[in-house]
Every structure is written in structure tokens, then in C-alpha cells.
N, C-alpha and C positions, 0 to 999 in steps of 0.2 A: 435105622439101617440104611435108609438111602444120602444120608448124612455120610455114615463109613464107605459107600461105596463111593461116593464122589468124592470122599478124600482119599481113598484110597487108589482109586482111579488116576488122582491130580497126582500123587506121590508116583505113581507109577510110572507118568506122563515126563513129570520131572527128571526120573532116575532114566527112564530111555534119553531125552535129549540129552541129559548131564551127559552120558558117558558114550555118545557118537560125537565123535573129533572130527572138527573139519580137515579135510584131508588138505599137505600141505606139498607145492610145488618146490621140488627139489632144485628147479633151477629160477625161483625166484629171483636170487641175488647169486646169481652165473653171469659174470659175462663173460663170454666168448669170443675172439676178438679175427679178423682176417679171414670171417667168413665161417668159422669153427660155430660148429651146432650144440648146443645142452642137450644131453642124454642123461634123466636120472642123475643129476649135479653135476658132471663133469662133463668137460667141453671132448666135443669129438673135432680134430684139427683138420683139416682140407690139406692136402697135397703139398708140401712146400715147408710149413709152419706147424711145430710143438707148442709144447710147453703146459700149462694147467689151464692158463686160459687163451693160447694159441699165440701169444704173443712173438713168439720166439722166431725168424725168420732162417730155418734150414738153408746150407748151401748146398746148392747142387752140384753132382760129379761132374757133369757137363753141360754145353748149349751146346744148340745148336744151330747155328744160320742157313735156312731154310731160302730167304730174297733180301736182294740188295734193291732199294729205289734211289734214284737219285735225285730230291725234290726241286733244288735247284746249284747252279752254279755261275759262275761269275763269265757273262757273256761277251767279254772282251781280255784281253791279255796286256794288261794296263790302259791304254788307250788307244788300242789297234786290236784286229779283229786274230784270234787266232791263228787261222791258216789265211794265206794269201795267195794267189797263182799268178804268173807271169802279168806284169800288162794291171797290176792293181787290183783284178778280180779276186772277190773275197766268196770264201768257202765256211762251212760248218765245220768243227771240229769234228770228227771223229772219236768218239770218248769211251772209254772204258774204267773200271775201276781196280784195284788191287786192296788187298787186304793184309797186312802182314804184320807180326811181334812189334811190336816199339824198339827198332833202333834198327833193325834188319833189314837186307835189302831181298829176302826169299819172300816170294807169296806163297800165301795159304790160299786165296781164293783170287781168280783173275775169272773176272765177267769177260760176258761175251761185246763186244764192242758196235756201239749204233754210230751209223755214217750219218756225216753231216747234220749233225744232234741239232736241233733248233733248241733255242733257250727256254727249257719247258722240265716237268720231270718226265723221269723212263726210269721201267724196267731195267735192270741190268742183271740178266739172268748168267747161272754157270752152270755147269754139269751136275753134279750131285750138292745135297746138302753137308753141310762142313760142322763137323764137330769139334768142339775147342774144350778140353778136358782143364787145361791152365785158368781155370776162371778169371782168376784177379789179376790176370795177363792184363800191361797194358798194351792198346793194339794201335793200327796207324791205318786209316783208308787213303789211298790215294785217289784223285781224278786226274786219267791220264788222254792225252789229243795224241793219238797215233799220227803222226807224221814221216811215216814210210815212203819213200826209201832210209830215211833218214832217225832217227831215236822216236821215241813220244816227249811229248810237253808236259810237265807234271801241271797243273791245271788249278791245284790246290790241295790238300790235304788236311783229314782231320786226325786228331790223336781221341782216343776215349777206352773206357770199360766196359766189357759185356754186363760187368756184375755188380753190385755193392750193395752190402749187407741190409740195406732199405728201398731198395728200389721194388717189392713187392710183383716182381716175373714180370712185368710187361710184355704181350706178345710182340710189340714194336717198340723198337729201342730207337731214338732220332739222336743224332747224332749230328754237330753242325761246326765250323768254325768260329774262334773271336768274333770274326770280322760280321758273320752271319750270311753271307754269301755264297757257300757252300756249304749243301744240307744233307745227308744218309738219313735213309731211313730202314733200318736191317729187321727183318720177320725173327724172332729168336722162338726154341722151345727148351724146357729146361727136365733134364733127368738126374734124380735122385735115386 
């Protein structure tokens, strides 16, 4: 008798473990990609980015350029100093920036302008934040040396894109010349 109960015990023992399944994680073999979370096998995607495993880079309706920096710029005007006053005396440029479409000469954003800029970066703040609905716009910054009474000095200029299809949102987009002498750095936000 205590022979059948210990086998039947052990058979019993058996049939419970046989038949509890180890439970299994649904997002074992998920990956996820751009920051995209596993939920129950499928990827849940972050802001920006579809797709099954988030891979898919959304374009946005628009940026928005919220600040202009200007990290650096070319502190002579080939090998003379910008502005010059009567008598040899040498001044700081007075500099400001512009913003506008690739080829046009209208601004979308004109900063506020810092007197006699020492060769250093600045803020180059403007009124409100500028939203640019044309994503794939190509665009053109300028650095301009106000020289009033008289024109401004265009100082240098870069061309570049807010957007492209792998640049994954940057909140700061830099922005510089060939030469590397001239450097933006634009704060962006993007809405979808």
C-alpha cells in the first residue's frame, strides 16, 4: 500500500509539473528600435517614429526655430578688421543674423543685432519663435556687420536643411560653412 501511494504520489507529482508551462515573454525576440518600448510583443513607438519595430522615421508638419547662436565667426574681413573709424581706429562689427528660403532675398527671421561682437559666440535672439511648415526647404543664414549709415556687410553665410529623413529630431541643429569659420547653432522643435 505504501508502495502504491508513493507511486502514485510520484505519478501525480509528475503530471503537475508536466503540465505547468513555463510562461513565455512575449517580447523576447522584439526589438524595438528609436527608443520604441515592447508591450505584450509589439513595439509601442515614441513621438516621431512607426513602424513594427519603430524603425520608420515620421516627417513632421513643421519646426520650429525657437534660438539662433552664433558659435563662431571669421574675425577679420580678409585681412583687415571689419569696421574701421577715421584715423585707423578699429571697431567691432556689429552683427546680426538673417534667415531666409535658398535663393531669396526676404527674411523669415532677422535677430536682434549685438554691438561691437567681440570674436566669441552670442545669443542672437528675435521676437517670436518661427515656424517653417516647408520642411525640405532649403534655407540660407546669413552674418551680417551693420554698418549704418551705410548697407550691412554680409560677413558670411551658410546654406543648410532643417530636415532629413535620418537626422532623428535633434533639439540643436549646427549648422557651419565649408570653410568652418562660420558656425549656427538653431534650438528646433518638431510637430507632427
Amino acid at each position: 500500500m505504501k508502495k502504491f501511494l508513493f507511486i502514485s504520489a510520484f505519478a501525480f507529482s509528475i503530471f503537475i509539473l508536466g503540465s505547468c508551462k513555463k510562461k513565455t515573454d512575449a517580447c523576447e525576440n522584439t526589438t524595438c528600435y528609436n527608443g520604441g518600448v515592447c508591450n505584450d510583443g509589439k513595439c509601442s513607438c515614441p513621438t516621431g517614429y512607426s513602424g513594427a519595430d519603430c524603425g520608420t522615421q515620421i516627417s513632421p508638419t513643421k519646426i520650429t526655430v525657437s534660438a539662433i547662436k552664433l558659435n563662431k565667426y571669421p574675425s577679420q574681413n580678409g585681412s583687415s578688421d571689419w569696421d574701421v573709424l577715421a584715423f585707423g581706429n578699429s571697431v567691432r562689427p556689429d552683427i546680426y543674423a538673417e534667415v531666409k528660403a535658398f535663393g531669396s532675398n526676404n527674411p523669415i527671421i532677422t535677430t536682434t543685432q549685438v554691438a561691437n561682437a567681440a570674436p566669441q559666440s552670442y545669443n542672437l535672439p528675435f521676437s517670436v519663435p518661427i515656424d517653417f511648415s516647408n520642411i525640405t526647404q532649403q534655407y540660407t543664414i546669413d552674418l551680417l556687420d551693420d554698418d549704418n549709415p551705410s548697407s550691412a556687410t554680409k560677413m558670411g553665410s551658410v546654406d543648410f536643411y532643417l530636415y532629413n529623413s535620418t537626422n532623428k529630431f535633434p533639439s540643436k541643429l549646427v549648422v557651419a560653412d565649408t570653410s568652418g569659420t562660420l558656425e549656427f547653432e538653431l534650438s528646433l522643435s518638431y510637430s507632427f
